[in-house]
N, C-alpha and C positions, 0 to 999 in steps of 0.2 A: 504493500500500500504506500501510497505518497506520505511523505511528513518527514518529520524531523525527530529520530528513534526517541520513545518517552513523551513526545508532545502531541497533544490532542492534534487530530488533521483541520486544517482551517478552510473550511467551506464558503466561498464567496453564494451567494442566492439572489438573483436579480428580481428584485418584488417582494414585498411582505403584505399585499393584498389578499382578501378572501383566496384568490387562486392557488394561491403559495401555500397555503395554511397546514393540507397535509404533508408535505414536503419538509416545511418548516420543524413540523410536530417528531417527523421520524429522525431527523437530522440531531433534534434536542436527544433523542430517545438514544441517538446510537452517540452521544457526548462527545458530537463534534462542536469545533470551536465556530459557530453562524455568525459567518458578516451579512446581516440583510441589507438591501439597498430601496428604500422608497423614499419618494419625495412626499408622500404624504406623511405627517408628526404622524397621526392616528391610526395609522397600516396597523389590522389587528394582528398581525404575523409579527410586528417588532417585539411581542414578550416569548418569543419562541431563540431569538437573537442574544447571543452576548455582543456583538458591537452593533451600532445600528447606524448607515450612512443618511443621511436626509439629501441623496441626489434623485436625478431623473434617469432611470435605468435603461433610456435612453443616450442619454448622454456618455458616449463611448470612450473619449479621450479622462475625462471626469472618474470615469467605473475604472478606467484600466489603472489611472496610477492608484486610486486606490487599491486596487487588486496587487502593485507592486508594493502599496509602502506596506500591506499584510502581512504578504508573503504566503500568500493564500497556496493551499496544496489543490485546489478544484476549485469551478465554475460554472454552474447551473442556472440555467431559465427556463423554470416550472410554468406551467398554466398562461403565458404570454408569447404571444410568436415572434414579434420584432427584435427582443432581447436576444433569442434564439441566436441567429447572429451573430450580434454584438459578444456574446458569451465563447462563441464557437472561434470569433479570430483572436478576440483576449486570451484565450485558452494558446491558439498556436502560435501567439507572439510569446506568451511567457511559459510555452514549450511545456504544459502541463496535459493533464490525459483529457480527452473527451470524446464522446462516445459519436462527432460528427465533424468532419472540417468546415470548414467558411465557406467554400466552394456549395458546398451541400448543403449548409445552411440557409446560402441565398436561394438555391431551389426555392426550398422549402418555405421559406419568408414570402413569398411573390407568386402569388395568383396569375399575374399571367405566365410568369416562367414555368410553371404548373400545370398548367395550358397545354402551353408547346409540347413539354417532356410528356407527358400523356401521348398527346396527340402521333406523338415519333413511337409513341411506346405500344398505341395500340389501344391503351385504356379507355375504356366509357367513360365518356362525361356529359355535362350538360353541353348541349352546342350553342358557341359563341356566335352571338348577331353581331353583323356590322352594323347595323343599326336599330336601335332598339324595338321590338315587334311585340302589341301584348297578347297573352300575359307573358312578362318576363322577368328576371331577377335581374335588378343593376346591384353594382358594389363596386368598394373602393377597392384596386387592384392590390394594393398595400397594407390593408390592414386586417386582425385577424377577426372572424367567428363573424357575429353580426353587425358589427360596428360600421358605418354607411353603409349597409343593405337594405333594398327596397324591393318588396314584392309587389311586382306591378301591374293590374285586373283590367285599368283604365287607360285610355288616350288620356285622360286630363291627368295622371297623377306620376305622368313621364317626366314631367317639368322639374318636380319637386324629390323628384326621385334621382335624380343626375344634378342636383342642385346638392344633396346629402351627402353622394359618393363622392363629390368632386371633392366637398370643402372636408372631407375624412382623409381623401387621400393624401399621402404624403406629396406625390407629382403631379396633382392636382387633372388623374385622370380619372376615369372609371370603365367596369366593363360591362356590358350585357347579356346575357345567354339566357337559353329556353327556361322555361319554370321546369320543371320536373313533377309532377302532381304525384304524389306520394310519401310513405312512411320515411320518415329521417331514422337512420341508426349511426352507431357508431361504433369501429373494432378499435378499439382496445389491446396494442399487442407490444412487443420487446422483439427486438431484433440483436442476432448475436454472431458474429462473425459470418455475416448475410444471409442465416439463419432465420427465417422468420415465426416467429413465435405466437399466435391469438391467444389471449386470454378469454376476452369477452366482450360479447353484441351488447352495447344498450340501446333501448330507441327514446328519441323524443316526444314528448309527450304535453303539448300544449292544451291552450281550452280550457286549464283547471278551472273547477266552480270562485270566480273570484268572491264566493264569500266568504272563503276559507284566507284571502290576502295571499293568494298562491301566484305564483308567474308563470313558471312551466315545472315538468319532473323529467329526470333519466330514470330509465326503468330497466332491470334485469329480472328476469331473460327479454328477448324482444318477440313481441307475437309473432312463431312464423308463422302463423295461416295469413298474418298481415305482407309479412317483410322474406317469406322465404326460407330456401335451404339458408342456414347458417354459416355452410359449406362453401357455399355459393360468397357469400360475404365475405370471410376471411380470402378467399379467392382473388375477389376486387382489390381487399385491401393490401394485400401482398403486393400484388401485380403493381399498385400504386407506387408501394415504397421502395422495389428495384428499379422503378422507372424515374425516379428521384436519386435514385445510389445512395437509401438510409440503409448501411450493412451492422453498424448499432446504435444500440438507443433505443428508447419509448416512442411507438407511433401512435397519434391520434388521428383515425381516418375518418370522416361523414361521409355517408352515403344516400343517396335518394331511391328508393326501389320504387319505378315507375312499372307502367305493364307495357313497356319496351324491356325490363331487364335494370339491372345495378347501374347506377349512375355516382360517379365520385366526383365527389363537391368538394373535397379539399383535404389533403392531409397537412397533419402539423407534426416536426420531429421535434415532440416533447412530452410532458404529462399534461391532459385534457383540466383545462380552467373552473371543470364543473363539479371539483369534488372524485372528478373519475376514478383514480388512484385508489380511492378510498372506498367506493361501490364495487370497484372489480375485486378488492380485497374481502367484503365483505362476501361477496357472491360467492368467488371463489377459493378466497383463501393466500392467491399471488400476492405477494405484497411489494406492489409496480415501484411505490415509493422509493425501497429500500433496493431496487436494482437498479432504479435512476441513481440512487447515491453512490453506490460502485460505479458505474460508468462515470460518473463525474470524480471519480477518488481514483480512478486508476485502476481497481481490485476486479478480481474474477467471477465473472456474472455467471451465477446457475440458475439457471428457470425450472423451479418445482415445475412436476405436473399440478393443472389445478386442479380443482374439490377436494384437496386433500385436508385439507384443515375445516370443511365443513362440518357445521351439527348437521346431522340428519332431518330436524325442519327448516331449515332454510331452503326454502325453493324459489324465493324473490327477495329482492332490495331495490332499494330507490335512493333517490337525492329529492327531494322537494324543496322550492325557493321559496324564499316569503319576500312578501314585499310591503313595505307600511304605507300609511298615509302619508299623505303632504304634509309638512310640518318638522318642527323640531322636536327629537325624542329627548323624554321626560322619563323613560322606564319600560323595562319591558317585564311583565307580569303573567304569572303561571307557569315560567320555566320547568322547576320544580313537579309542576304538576304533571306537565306535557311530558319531562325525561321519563315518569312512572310509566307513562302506555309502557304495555308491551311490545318489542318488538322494535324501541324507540334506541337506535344505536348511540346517537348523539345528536345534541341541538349547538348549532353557531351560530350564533351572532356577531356581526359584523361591525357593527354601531355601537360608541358608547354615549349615554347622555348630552344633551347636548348639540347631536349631529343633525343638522336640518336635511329632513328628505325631499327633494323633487321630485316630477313625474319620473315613471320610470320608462327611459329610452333605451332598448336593446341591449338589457341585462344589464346595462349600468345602474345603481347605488339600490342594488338589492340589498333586503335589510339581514337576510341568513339562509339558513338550508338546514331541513331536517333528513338525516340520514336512518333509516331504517329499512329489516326486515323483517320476512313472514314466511309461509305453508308456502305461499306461491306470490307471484307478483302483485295484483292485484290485492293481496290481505298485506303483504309492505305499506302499497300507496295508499288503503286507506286507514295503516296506522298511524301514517306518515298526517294525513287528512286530519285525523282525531286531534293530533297531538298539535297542529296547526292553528285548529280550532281552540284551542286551551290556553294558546298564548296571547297573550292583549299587549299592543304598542299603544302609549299613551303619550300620546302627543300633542304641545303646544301648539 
């Protein structure tokens, strides 16, 4: 392993946002030395941290000399794509291990470089308009998940939609391609010496009853009378991440299953911003976390088979988000009561007093996420729902 014989290994972590949080959690657990880096004071991941940067994990000249005056033994970016990057050339300027180079990382960073390598590769995707045709999805070619995406039904809401993607993008462009009508999943997998490894399908799962203050859930297993072989899946996503050159590291692939067949929306070489790490572990046992932290330490990745550390009733897990009112949080009430359901693995909250909430814009300033499961999927989400229900944000 990297380090210096006797001294804890020093892990650089780019983000201490919700995204980071499991990542953060297992890093404490295995008493490594965590430099977090956010710009935000309030990043709930900085008590996971023994030193904490307040820069923009963006800012790559900023990140690297810190990364030299550490003397950091690794460097990881969990749950954010652009970092991704920045992490992967830091890594091969200051000649430390990472589980991807720069070359690969730019792939990976860029939607439309994603595009093309697909396209040479073979892979289904959604097909790109030269000019937007509805219904269509525009986005910004640079930025990750749903961050300026618009789903577009209307002539009239073209305008407003390439207005979003523009001003998100970094180069101030955007791209269009077909909608895909159907189920969202996502593989979940570790790649190891261009080995590819699936752990686990989740699919998404919007529409939640907002009386419950929910936003969307991931859910395991994914319906296949909905989304298909599974087989089929891990299939896509493989194919994806040779067609990029990820030979290791954590893949996070979406997929669209249309009734033309799998369509790939986008991989990202890192751990999923949703808690994913943390559902896949509960499902099946993998603990993604903690073989992202070998790749980034340098040390030798073995991939259990999964379901090996499962109880025998776990047949489903979920992530569920909350999301609060408008306003400034004053408390959040029934905690306590909500972690009692059954089935309730853990509740986070992101916010602490104080925090004023806005609408909420494509997953930004969600207020938490309940993690649970059950017998089967569906008995997860609606413990996940109960325990939802129990919690009260009281707000200014």
């Amino acid at each position: 392993m990297a380090g210096r014989p006797g001294a804890r290994p020093r892990l650089l972590v780019l983000g201490a946002g919700p995204a980071q949080l499991g990542l953060l959690r297992a890093a404490r657990e295995r008493d490594l030395h965590v430099i977090a880096v956010d710009r935000d004071p309030a990043a709930p991941g900085f008590r996971y941290a023994d030193t904490r940067a307040l820069l923009s994990t963006e800012d790559e000249s900023d990140v690297e000399r810190l990364a030299r005056t550490e003397k950091i033994d690794g460097v990881i970016s969990p749950g954010a794509d652009w970092t991704v990057a920045v992490a992967a050339r830091i890594a091969e300027r200051l000649r430390l291990p990472h589980p991807i180079d720069g070359a690969t990382a730019v792939l990976a960073t860029s939607k439309q470089r994603q595009r093309e390598r697909f396209a040479a590769a073979g892979v289904p995707q959604p097909r790109p308009l030269a000019e937007p045709v509805v219904p269509c999805v525009v986005k910004a070619p640079d930025r990750q998940g749903q961050r300026g995406l618009t789903l577009v039904r209307d002539e009239s809401e073209l305008p407003a939609a390439l207005a979003t993607a523009i001003a998100a993008s970094r180069n101030g462009g955007f791209l269009a391609e077909e909608y895909v009508e159907g189920p969202e999943v996502t593989v979940n997998a570790v790649s190891v010496d261009g080995v590819f490894h699936p752990l686990a399908v989740t699919e998404r799962l919007t529409a939640e009853p907002p009386a419950f203050g929910v936003a969307l859930a991931h859910a395991w297993p994914a319906d296949e009378a909905c989304v298909g072989s599974t087989q089929a899946l891990f299939g896509s996503a493989r194919s994806a991440a040779e067609a990029l050159g990820v030979r290791n590291g954590p893949t996070y692939t979406q997929i669209r299953v249309g009734k033309n067949g799998n369509r790939v929306v986008e991989l990202a070489a890192r751990l999923g911003g949703g808690h994913d790490a943390e559902l896949v572990e509960l499902a099946t046992g993998a603990r993604l976390n903690d073989l992202a932290l070998d790749f980034a330490l340098g040390e030798r990745v073995r991939v259990d088979p999964t379901q090996s550390l499962l109880a025998p009733d776990v047949g489903g897990a979920c992530v569920l988000f909350l999301v609060a009112p408008e306003g400034e949080l004053v408390e959040v009430e029934g905690v306590k009561e909500a972690e009692a359901i059954e089935g309730v693995a853990e509740i986070r909250l992101y916010r602490r007093p104080g925090h004023v909430f806005g609408p909420l814009l494509r997953g930004a300033d969600r207020a938490g996420a309940i993690l649970a499961t059950g017998g089967s999927r569906d008995d997860a989400l609606e413990r996940a729902r109960r325990a939802a229900a129990v919690l009260r944000f009281v707000i200014r």
